[in-house]
C-alpha positions as CSV (number, residue, x, y, z in Angstrom):
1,X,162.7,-207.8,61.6
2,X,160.0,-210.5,61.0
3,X,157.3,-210.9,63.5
4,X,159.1,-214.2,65.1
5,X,162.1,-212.3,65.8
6,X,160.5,-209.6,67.2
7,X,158.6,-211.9,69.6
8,X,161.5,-213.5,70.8
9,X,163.5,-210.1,71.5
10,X,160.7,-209.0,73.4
11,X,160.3,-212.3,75.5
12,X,163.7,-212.0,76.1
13,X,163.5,-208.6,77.5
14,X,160.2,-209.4,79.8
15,X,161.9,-212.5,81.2
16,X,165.1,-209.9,82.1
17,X,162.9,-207.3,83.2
18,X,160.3,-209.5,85.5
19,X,162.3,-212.8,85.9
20,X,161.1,-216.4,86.2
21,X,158.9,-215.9,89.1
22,X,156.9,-213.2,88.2
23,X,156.5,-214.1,84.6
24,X,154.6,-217.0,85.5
25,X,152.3,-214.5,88.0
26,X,151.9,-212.3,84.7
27,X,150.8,-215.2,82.1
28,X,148.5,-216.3,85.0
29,X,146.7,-212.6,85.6
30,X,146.5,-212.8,81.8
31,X,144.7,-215.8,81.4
32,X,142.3,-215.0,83.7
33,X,142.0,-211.4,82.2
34,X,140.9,-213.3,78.7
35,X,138.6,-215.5,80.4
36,X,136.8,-212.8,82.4
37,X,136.5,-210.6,78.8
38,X,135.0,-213.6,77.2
39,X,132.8,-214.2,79.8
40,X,131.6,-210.5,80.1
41,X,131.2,-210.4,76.5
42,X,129.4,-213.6,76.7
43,X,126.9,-212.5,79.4
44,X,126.4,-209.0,77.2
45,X,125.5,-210.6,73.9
46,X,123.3,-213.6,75.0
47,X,120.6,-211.3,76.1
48,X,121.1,-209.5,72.9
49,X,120.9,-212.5,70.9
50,X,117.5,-213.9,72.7
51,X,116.0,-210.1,72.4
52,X,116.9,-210.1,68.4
53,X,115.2,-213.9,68.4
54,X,112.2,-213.0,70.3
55,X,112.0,-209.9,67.5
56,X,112.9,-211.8,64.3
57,X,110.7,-214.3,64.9
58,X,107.1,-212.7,64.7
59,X,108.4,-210.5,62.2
60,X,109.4,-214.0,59.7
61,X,106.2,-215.4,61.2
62,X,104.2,-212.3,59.4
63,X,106.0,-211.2,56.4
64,X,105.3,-215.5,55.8
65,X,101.6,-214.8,55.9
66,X,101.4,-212.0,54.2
67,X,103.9,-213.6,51.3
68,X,101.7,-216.7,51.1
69,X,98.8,-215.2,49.4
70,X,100.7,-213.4,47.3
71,X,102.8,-216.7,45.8
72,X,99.2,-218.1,45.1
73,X,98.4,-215.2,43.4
74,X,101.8,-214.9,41.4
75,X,101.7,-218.3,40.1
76,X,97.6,-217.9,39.2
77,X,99.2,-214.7,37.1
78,X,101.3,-216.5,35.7
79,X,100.2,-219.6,34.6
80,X,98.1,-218.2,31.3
81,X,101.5,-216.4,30.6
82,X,102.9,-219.9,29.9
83,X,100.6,-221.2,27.6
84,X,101.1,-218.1,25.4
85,X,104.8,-218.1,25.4
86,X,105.0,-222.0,24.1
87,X,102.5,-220.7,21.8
88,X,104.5,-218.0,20.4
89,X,107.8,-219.7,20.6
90,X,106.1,-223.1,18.8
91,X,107.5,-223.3,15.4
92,X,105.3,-222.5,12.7
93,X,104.2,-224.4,10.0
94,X,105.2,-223.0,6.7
95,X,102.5,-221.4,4.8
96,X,101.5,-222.9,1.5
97,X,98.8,-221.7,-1.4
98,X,96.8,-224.9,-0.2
99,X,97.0,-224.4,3.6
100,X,96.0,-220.8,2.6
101,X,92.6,-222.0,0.6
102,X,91.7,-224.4,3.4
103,X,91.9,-222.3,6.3
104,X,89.9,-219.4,3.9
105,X,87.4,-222.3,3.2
106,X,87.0,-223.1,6.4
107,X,86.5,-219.6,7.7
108,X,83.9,-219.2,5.1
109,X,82.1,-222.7,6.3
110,X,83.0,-224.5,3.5
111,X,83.8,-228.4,3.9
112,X,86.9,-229.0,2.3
113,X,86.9,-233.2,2.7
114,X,88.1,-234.4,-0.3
115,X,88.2,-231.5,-2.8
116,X,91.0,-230.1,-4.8
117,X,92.9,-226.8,-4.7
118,X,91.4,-225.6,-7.8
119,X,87.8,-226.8,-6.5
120,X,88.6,-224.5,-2.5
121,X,89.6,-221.5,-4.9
122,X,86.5,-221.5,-7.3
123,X,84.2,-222.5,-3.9
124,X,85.4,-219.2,-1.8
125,X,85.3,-216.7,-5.0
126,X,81.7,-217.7,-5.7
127,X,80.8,-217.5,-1.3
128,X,83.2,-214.3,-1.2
129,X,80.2,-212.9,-4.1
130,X,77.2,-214.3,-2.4
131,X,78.7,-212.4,1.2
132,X,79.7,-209.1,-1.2
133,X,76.3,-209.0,-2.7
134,X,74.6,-209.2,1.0
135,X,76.9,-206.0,2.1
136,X,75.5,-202.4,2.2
137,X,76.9,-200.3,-0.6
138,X,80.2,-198.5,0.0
139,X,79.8,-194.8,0.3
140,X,82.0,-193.9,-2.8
141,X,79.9,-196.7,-4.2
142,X,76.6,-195.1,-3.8
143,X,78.0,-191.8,-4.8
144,X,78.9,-193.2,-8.0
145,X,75.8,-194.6,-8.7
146,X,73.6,-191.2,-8.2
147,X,76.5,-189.1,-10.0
148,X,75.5,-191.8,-13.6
């Protein structure tokens, strides 16, 4: 049997059972069971509910101060973090023999306005000498020289 039959069998044997009278007396003494629960439960749970909110509240109240300072300092962490990713996730220019010679030239502080490839590559060998010949000697170098 489905649930409509089965309410309708058993209001069928309550009104045989109780009659006309006394069902009404019944449905009555329910209703007022269901609103004295609701009200019992109502009067339990508001207290409960005011005690949780006097509770919660200081305790959002704090955990927000002590979570401000730390945002600030998060975001202060973070910020050189962003520079460098663009950086490293900035495409590349591809590398060419000529941007090679003027980035060497200008690491060696030579001015590169207006002078050819061949003129950066014959600059940087003769400063890459005058720089070599200012170094101390290599050990093995010096070894050599005393074993002649």
């Amino acid at each position: 049997m489905d649930l409509a039959t089965t309410l309708i069998v058993g209001f069928i044997i309550f009104y045989l059972l109780f009659g006309p009278d006394r069902l009404k007396d019944i449905a009555r003494m329910l209703g007022q069971a269901t609103r004295e629960f609701q009200k019992a439960s109502k009067d339990v749970l508001t207290p409960l509910q005011q005690t949780s909110s006097d509770i919660i509240t200081p305790l959002k109240q704090t955990s927000s101060e002590i979570l401000a300072p730390l945002q600030g300092l998060s975001s202060q962490m973070t910020a050189p973090l962003k520079g460098v990713s663009s950086q490293m996730t900035a495409p590349r220019p591809p590398i060419t023999e000529e941007g090679l010679l003027r980035d060497t030239a200008n690491k060696l502080g030579i001015n590169i306005e207006g002078k050819t490839t061949s003129q950066l590559a014959e600059e940087i060998v003769r400063r890459a000498g005058e720089i070599s010949r200012k170094l101390p000697p290599k050990e093995e170098e010096v070894k050599a020289e005393v074993a002649m």
